[in-house]
MIGU-241053 format. One record per residue (C-alpha): residue number from 0; x negated, y negated, z. Coordinates in Angstrom, 1 decimal. Layout:
REM MIGU-241053
<pt><pavo>NUM</pavo><X>X</X><Y>Y</Y><Z>Z</Z></pt>
...
***
This chain:
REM MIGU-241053
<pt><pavo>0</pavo><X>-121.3</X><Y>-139.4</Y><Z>86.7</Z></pt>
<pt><pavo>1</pavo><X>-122.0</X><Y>-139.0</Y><Z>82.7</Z></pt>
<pt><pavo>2</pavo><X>-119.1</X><Y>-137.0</Y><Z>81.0</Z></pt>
<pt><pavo>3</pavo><X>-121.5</X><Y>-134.6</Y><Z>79.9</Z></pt>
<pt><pavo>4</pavo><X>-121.9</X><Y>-133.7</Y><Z>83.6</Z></pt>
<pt><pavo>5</pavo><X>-118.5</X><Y>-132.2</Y><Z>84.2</Z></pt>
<pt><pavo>6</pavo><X>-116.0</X><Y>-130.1</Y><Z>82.7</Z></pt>
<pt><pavo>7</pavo><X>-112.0</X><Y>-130.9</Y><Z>82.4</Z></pt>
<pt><pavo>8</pavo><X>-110.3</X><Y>-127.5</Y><Z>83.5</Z></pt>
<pt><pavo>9</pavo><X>-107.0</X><Y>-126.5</Y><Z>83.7</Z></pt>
<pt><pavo>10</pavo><X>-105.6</X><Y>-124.0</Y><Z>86.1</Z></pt>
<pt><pavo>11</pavo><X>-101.8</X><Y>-122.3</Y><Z>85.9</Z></pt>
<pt><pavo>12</pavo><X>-101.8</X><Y>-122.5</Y><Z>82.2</Z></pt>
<pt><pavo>13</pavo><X>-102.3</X><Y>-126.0</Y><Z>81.7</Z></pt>
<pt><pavo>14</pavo><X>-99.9</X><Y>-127.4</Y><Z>84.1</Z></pt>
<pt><pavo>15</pavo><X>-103.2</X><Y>-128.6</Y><Z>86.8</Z></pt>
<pt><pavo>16</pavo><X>-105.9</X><Y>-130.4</Y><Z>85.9</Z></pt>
<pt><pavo>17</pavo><X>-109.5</X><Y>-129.8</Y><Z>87.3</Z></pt>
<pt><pavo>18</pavo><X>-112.6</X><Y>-131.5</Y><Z>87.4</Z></pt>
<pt><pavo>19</pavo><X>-115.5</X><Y>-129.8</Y><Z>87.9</Z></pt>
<pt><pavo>20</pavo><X>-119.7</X><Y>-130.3</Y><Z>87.8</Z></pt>
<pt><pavo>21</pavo><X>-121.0</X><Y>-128.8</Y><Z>84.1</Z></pt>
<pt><pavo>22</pavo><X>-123.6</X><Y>-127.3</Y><Z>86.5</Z></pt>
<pt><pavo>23</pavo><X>-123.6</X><Y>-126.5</Y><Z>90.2</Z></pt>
<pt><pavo>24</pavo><X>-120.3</X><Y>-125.7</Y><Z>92.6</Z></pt>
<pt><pavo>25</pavo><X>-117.9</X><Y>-124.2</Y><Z>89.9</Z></pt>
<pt><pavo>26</pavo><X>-114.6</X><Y>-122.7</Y><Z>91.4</Z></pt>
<pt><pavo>27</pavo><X>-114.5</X><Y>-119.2</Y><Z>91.8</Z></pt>
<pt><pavo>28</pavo><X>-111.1</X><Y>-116.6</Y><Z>91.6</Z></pt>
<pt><pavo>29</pavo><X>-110.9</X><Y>-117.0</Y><Z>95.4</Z></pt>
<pt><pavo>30</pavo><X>-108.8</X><Y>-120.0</Y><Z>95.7</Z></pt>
<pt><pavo>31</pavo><X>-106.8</X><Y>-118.3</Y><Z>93.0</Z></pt>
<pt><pavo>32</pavo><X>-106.8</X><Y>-115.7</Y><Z>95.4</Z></pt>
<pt><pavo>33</pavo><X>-106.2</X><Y>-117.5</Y><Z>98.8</Z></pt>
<pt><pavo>34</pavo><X>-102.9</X><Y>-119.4</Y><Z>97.2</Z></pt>
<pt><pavo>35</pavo><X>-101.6</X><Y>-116.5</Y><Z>95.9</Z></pt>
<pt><pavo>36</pavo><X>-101.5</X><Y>-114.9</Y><Z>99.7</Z></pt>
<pt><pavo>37</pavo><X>-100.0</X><Y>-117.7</Y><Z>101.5</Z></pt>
<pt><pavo>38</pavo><X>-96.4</X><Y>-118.2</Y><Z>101.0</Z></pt>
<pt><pavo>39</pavo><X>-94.7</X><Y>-121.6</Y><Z>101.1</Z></pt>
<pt><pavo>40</pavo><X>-93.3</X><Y>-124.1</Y><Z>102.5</Z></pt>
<pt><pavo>41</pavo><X>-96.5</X><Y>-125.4</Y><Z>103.4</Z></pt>
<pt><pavo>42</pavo><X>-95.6</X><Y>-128.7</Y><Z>105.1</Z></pt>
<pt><pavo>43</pavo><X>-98.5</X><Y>-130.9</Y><Z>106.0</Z></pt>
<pt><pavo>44</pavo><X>-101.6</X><Y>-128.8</Y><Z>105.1</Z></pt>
<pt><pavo>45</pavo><X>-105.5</X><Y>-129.1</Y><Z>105.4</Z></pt>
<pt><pavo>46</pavo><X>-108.1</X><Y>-128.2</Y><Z>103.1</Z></pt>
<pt><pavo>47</pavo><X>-111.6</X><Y>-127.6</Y><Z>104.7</Z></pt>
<pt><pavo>48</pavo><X>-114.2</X><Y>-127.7</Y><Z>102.3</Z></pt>
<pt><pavo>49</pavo><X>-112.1</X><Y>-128.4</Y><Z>99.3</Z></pt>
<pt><pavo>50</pavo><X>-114.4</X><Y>-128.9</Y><Z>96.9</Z></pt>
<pt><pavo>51</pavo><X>-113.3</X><Y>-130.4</Y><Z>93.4</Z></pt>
<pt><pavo>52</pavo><X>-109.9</X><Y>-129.9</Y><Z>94.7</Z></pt>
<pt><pavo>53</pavo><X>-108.5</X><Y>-126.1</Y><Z>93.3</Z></pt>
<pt><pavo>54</pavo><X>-106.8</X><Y>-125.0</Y><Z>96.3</Z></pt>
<pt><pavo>55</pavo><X>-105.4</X><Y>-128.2</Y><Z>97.5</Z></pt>
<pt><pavo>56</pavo><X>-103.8</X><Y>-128.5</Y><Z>93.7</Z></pt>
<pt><pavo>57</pavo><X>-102.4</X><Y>-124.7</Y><Z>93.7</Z></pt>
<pt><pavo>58</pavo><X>-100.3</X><Y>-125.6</Y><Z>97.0</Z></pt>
<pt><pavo>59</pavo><X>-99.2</X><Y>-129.0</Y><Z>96.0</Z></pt>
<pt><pavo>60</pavo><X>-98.1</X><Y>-127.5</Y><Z>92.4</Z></pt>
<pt><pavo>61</pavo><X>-96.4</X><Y>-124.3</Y><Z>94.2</Z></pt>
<pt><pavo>62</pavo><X>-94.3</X><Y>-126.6</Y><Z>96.6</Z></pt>
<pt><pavo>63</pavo><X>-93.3</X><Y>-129.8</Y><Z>96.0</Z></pt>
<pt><pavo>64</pavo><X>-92.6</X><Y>-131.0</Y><Z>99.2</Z></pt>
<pt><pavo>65</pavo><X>-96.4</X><Y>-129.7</Y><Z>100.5</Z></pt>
<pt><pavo>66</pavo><X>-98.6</X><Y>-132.8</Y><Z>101.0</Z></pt>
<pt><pavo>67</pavo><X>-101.9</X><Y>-132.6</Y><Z>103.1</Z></pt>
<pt><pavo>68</pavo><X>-105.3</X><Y>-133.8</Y><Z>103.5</Z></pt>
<pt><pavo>69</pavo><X>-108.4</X><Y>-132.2</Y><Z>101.5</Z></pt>
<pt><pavo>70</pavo><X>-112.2</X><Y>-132.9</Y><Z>103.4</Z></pt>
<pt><pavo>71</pavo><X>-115.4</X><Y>-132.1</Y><Z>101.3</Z></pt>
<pt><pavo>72</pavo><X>-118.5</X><Y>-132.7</Y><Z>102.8</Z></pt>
<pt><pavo>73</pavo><X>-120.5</X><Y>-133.6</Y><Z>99.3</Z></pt>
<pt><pavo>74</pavo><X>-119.7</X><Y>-136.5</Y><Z>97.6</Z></pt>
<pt><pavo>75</pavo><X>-119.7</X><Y>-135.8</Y><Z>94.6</Z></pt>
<pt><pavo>76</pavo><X>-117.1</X><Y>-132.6</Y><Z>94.6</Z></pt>
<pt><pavo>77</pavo><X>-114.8</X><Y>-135.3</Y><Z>96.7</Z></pt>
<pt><pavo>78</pavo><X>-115.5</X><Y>-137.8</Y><Z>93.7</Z></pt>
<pt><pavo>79</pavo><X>-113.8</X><Y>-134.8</Y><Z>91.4</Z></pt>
<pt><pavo>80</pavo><X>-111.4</X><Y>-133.8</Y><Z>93.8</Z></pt>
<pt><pavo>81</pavo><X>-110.1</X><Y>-137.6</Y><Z>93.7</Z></pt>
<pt><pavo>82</pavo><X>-109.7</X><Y>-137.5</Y><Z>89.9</Z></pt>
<pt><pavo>83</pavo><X>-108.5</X><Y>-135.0</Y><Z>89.6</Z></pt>
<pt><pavo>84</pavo><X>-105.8</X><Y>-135.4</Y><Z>91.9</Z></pt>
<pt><pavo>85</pavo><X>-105.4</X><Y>-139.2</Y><Z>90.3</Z></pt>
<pt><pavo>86</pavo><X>-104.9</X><Y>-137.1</Y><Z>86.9</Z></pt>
<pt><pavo>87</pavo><X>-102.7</X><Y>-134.7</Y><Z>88.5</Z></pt>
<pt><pavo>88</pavo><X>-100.3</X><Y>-137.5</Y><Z>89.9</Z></pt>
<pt><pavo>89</pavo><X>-100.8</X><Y>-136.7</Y><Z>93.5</Z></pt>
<pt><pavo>90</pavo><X>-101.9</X><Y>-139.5</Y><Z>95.1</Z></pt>
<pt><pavo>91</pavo><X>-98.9</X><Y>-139.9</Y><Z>97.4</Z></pt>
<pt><pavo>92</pavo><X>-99.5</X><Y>-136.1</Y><Z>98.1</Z></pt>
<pt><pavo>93</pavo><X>-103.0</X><Y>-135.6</Y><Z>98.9</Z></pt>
<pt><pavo>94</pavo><X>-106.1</X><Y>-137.5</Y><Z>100.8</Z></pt>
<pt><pavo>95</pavo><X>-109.0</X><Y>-136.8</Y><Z>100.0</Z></pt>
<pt><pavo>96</pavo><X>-111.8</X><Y>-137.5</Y><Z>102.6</Z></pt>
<pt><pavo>97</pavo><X>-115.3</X><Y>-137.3</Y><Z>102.2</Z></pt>
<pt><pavo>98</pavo><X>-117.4</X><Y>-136.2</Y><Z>105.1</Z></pt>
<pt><pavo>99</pavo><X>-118.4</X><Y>-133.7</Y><Z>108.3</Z></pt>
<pt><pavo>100</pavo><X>-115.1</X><Y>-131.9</Y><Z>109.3</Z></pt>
<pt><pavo>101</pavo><X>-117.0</X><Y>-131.3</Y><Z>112.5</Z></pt>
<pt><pavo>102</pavo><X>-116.9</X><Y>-135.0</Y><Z>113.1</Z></pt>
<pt><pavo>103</pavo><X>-113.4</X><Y>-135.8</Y><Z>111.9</Z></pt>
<pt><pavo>104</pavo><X>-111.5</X><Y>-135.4</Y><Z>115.5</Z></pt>
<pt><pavo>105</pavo><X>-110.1</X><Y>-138.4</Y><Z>115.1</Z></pt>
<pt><pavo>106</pavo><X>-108.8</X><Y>-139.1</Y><Z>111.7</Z></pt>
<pt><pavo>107</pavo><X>-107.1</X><Y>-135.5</Y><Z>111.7</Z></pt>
<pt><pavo>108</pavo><X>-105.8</X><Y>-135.5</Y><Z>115.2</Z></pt>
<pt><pavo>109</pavo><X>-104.8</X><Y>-133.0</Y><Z>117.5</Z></pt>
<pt><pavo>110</pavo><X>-102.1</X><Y>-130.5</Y><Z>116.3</Z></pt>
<pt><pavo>111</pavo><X>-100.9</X><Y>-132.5</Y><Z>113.5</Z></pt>
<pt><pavo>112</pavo><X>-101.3</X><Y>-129.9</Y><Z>110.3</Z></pt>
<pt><pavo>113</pavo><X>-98.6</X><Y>-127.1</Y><Z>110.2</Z></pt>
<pt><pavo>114</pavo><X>-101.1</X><Y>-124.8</Y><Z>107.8</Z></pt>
<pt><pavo>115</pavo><X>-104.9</X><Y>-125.3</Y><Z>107.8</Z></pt>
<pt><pavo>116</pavo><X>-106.3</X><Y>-123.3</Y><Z>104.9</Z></pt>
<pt><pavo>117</pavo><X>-110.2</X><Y>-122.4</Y><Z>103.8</Z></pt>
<pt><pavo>118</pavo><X>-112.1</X><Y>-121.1</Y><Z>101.5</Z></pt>
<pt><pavo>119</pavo><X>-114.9</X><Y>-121.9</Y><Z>103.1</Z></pt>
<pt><pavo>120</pavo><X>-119.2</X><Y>-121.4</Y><Z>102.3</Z></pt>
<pt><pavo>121</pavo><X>-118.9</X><Y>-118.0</Y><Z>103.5</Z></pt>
<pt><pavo>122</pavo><X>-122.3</X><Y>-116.6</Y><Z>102.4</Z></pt>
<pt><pavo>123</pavo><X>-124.9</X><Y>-116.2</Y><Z>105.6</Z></pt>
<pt><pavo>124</pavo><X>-128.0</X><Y>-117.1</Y><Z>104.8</Z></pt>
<pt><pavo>125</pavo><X>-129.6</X><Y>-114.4</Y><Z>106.2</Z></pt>
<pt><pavo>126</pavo><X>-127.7</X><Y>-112.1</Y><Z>103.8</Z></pt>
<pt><pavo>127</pavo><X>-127.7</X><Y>-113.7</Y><Z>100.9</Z></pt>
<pt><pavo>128</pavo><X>-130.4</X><Y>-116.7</Y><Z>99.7</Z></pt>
<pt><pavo>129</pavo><X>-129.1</X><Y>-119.8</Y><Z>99.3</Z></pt>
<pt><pavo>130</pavo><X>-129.0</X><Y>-121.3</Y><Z>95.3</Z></pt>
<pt><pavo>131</pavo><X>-132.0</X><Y>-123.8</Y><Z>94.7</Z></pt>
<pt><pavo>132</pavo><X>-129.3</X><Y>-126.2</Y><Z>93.5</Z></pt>
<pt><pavo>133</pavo><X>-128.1</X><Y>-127.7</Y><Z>96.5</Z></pt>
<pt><pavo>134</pavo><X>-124.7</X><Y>-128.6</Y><Z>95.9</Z></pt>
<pt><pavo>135</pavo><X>-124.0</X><Y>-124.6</Y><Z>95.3</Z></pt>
<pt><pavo>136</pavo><X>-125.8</X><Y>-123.5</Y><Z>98.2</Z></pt>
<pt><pavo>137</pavo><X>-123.9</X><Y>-126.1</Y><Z>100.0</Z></pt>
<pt><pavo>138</pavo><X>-120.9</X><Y>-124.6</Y><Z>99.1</Z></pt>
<pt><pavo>139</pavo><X>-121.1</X><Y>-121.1</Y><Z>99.2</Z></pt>
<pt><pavo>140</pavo><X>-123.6</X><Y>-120.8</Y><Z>102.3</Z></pt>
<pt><pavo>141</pavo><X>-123.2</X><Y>-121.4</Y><Z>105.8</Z></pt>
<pt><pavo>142</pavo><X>-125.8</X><Y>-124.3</Y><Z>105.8</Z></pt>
<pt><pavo>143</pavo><X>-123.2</X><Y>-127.0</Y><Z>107.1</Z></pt>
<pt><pavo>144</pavo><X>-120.6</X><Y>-125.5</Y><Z>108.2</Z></pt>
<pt><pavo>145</pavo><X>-120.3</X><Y>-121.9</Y><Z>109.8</Z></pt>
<pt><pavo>146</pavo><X>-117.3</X><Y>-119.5</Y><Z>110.6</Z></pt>
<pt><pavo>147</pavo><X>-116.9</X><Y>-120.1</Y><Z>114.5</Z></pt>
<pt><pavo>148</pavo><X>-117.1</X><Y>-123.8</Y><Z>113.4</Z></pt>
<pt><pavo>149</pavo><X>-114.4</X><Y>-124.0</Y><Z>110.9</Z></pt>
<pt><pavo>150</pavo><X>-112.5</X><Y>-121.9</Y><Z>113.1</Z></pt>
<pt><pavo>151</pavo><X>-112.8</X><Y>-124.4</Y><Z>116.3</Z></pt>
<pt><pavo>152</pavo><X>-111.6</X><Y>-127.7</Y><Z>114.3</Z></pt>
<pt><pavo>153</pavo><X>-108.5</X><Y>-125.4</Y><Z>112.6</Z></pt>
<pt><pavo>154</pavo><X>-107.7</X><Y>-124.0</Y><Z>116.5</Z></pt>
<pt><pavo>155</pavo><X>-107.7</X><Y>-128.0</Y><Z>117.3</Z></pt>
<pt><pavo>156</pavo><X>-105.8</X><Y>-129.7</Y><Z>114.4</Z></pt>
<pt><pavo>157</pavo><X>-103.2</X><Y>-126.9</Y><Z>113.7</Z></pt>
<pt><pavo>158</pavo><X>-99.7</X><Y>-127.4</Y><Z>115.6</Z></pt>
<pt><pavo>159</pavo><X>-98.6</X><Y>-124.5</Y><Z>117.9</Z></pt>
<pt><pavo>160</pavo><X>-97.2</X><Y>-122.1</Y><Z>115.8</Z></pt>
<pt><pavo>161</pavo><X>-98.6</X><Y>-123.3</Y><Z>112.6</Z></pt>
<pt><pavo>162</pavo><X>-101.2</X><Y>-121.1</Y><Z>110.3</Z></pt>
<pt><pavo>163</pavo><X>-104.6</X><Y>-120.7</Y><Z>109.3</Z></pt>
<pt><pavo>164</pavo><X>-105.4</X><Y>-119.0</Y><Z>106.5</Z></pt>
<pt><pavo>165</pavo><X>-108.8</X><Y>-118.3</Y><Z>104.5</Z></pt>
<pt><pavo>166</pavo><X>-111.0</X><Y>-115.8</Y><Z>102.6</Z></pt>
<pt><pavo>167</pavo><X>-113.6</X><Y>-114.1</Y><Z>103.6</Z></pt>
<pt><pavo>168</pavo><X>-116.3</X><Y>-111.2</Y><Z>102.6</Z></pt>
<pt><pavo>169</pavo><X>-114.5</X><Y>-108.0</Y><Z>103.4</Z></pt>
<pt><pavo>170</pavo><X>-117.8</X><Y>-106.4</Y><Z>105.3</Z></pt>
<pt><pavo>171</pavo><X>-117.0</X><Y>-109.9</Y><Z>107.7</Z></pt>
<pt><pavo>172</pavo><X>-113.9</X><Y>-108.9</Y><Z>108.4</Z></pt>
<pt><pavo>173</pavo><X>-114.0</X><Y>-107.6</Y><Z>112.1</Z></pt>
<pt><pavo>174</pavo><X>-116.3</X><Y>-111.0</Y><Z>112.4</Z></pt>
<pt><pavo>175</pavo><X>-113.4</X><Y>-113.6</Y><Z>111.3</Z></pt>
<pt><pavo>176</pavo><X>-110.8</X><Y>-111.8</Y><Z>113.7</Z></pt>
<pt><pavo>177</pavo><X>-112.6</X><Y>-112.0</Y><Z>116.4</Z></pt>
<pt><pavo>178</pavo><X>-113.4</X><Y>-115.8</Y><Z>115.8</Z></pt>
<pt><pavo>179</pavo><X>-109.5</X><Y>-116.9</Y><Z>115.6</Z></pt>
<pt><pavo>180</pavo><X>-108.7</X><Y>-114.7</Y><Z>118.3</Z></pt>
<pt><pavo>181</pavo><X>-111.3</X><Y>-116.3</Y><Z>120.5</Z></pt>
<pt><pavo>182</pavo><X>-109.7</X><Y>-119.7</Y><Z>119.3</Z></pt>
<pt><pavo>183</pavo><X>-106.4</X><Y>-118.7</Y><Z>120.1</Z></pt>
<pt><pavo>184</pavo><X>-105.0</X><Y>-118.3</Y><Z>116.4</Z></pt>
<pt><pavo>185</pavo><X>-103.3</X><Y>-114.5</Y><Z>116.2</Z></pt>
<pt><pavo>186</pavo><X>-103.9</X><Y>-112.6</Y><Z>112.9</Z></pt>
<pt><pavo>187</pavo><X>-100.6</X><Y>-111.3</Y><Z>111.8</Z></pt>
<pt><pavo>188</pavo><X>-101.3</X><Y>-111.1</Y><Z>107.9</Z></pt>
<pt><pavo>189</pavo><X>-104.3</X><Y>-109.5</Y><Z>106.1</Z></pt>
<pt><pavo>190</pavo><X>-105.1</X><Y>-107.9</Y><Z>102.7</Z></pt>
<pt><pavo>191</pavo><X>-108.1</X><Y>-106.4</Y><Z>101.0</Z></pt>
<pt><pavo>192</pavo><X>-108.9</X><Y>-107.2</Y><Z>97.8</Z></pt>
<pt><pavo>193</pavo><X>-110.6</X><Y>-104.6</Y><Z>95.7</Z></pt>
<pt><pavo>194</pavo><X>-112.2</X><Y>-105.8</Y><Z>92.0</Z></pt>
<pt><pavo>195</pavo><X>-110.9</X><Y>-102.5</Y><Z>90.9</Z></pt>
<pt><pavo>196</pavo><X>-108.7</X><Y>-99.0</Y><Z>92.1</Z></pt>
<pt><pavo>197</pavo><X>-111.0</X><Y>-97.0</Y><Z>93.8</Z></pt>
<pt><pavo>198</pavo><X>-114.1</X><Y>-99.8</Y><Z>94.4</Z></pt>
<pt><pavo>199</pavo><X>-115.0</X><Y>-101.2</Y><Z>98.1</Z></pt>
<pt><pavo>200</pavo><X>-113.1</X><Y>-104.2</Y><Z>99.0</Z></pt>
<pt><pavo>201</pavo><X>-114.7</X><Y>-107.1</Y><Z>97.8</Z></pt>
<pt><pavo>202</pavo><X>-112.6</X><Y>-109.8</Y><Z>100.3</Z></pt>
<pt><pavo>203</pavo><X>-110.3</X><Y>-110.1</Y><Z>102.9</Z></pt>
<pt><pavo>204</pavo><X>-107.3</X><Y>-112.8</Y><Z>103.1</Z></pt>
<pt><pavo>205</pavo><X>-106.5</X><Y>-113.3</Y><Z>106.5</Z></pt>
<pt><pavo>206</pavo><X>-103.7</X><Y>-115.7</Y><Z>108.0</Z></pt>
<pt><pavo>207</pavo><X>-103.0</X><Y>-116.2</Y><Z>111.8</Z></pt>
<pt><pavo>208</pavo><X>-100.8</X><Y>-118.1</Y><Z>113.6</Z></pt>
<pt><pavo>209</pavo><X>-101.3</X><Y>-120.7</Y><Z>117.0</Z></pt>
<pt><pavo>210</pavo><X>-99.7</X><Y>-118.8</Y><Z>119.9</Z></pt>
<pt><pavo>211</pavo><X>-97.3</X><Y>-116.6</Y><Z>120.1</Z></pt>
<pt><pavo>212</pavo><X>-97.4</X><Y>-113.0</Y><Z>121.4</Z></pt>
<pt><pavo>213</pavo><X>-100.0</X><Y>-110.5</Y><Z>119.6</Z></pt>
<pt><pavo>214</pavo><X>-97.7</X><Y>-107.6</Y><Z>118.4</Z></pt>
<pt><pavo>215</pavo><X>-100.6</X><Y>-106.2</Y><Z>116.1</Z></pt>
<pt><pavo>216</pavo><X>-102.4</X><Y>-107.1</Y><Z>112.6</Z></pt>
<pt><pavo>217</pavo><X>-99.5</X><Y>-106.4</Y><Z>109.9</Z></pt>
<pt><pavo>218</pavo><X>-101.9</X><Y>-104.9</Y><Z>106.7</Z></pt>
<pt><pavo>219</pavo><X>-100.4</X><Y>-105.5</Y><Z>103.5</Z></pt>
<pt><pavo>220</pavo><X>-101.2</X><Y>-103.2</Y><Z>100.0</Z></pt>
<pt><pavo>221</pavo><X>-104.3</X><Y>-103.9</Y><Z>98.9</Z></pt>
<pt><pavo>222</pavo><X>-104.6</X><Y>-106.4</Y><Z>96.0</Z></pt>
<pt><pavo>223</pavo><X>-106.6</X><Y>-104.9</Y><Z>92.6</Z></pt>
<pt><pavo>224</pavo><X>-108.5</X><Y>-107.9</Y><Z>90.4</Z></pt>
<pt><pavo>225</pavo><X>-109.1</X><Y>-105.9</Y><Z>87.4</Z></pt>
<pt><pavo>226</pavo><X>-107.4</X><Y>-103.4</Y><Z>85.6</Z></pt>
<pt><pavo>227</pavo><X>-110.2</X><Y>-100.6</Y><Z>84.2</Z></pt>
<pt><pavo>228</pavo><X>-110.6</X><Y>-102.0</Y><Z>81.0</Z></pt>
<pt><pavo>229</pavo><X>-111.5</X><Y>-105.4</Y><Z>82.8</Z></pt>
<pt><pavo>230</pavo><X>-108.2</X><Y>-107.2</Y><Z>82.3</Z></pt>
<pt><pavo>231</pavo><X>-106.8</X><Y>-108.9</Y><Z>85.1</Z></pt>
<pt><pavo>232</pavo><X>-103.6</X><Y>-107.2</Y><Z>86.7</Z></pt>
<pt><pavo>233</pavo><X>-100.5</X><Y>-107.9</Y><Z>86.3</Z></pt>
<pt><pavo>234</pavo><X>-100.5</X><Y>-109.5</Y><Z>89.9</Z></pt>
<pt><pavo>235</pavo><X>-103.5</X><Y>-111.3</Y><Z>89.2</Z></pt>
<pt><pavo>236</pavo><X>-101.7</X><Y>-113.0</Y><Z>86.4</Z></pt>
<pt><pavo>237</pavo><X>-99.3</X><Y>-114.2</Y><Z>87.8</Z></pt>
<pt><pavo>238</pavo><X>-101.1</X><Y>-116.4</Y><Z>90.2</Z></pt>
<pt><pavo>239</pavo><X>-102.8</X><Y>-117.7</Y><Z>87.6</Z></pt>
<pt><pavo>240</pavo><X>-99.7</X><Y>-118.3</Y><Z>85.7</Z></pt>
<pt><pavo>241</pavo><X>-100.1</X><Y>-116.2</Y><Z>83.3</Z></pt>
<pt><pavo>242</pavo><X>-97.0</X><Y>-113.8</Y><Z>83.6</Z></pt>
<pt><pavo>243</pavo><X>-93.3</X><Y>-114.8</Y><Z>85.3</Z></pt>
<pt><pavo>244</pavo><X>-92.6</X><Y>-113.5</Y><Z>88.9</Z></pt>
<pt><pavo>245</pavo><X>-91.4</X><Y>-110.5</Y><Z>88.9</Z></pt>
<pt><pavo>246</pavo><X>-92.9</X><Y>-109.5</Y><Z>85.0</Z></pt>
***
C-alpha cells in the first residue's frame, strides 16, 4: 500500500510504533483501555481481532517475557500489524496470522494460551449501522465475528485456569457474562468505565477465568476518561504513558 495510505503512530510516548490505514479502521482508546485492566504476567497470549496490532504491542511492551499470537481477519490490518511489530522488534514475540478465528482450531490448539484477550467488533448491527467503508464496519460490527463466537474459540484455546479478558458496551454487559459463563469461563474482575464523573458508563472491562469455583463477580471503582475540562485523568495517563505509576 502507497505511504500516503497510512499513518506512523506512536503509542506510550514514543516507545511503540503503530501503523495504521490514513482512512478506515483507526484504533480507538479501548485497547488503551483493555491493557490498562489486565495485569501481567501475561505468558503466552492471543489477540482476536487484533487489527493493526495496538493491543498485542501494549502487552508485549508491559511484559517482557509475554509473547503470543495476534489473528486479524482483513488483510490489510494484518499487513500493518506485521510491520509494525517488524519495526517494533518483536518478531520472536508475536505471530501474526491472517484469517477466520472461527476456522483456526488447529493452528491455535486446544488449551494452549494462558490469557486470551479482545477487543472485539462489538457494535450489533441492529443497533448501530454498519460504516460504508468496509474495513471499519468490519471491525467495529458483528458482521464476521459475534460475541457467543469469540467467546466459544477463547473457552477452547484458553488453558484451565487461564483468562479472558475484553471490552465491551456497558448496556451489553449482562449479555457478555452470560456468554462466558455459558462457556465455562467465571467472571471474577469487572469495571465500568464512565467518559466522565457523573455520566452513564460508556464500557465494561470484564476478565474471567477457565474453571474454578464461582465465589461472585469482584466490581472494581469505576474508571473516569475525562476530567471536566476534557483532559484525560490522571489514570488515563498513565496507561498511555503519560504520567509515572503512582504520579
Amino acid at each position: 500500500m502507497a505511504d500516503d495510505d497510512i499513518t506512523a503512530d506512536a503509542l506510550l510516548k514514543g516507545r511503540v510504533r503503530l501503523y495504521q490505514p490514513a482512512r478506515g479502521a483507526r484504533m480507538s482508546l479501548d485497547p488503551i483501555l483493555l491493557a490498562g485492566f489486565v495485569a501481567p504476567p501475561y505468558g503466552r497470549f492471543l489477540d482476536i481481532g487484533c487489527g493493526t496490532g495496538p493491543l498485542s504491542f501494549l502487552l508485549l511492551a508491559t511484559d517482557p517475557e509475554a509473547h503470543g499470537v495476534g489473528v486479524e481477519i482483513q488483510l490489510r490490518l494484518a499487513a500493518l500489524a506485521r510491520r509494525g511489530r517488524n519495526d517494533n522488534g518483536w518478531t520472536e514475540r508475536l505471530e501474526i496470522v491472517e484469517g477466520d478465528v472461527r476456522m483456526m482450531g488447529a493452528h491455535l490448539g486446544d488449551a494452549s494460551f494462558d490469557l486470551v484477550i479482545t477487543n472485539p467488533p462489538y457494535r450489533t448491527v441492529e443497533s448501530s449501522p454498519p460504516s460504508p467503508n468496509r474495513e471499519r464496519a468490519l471491525a467495529f460490527n458483528e458482521i464476521a465475528l459475534r460475541l457467543k463466537e469469540w467467546v466459544e474459540v477463547a473457552a477452547r484455546v484458553v488453558r484451565p485456569g487461564g483468562r479472558v479478558a475484553a471490552i465491551m458496551p456497558a448496556d451489553r454487559s449482562s449479555e457478555v457474562r452470560r456468554a462466558l459463563a455459558a462457556a465455562g469461563l467465571r467472571p471474577f474482575r469487572t469495571r465500568l468505565v464512565h467518559p466522565r464523573l457523573g455520566e452513564p458508563a460508556s464500557r465494561i472491562l470484564i476478565e474471567a477465568r477457565k474453571g474454578g469455583v464461582d465465589d461472585g463477580v469482584l466490581l472494581f471503582e469505576t474508571l473516569i476518561v475525562h476530567e471536566p475540562d476534557g483532559r484525560f485523568t490522571p489514570e488515563i495517563r498513565r496507561m498511555l504513558g503519560e504520567a509515572a505509576p503512582g504520579s
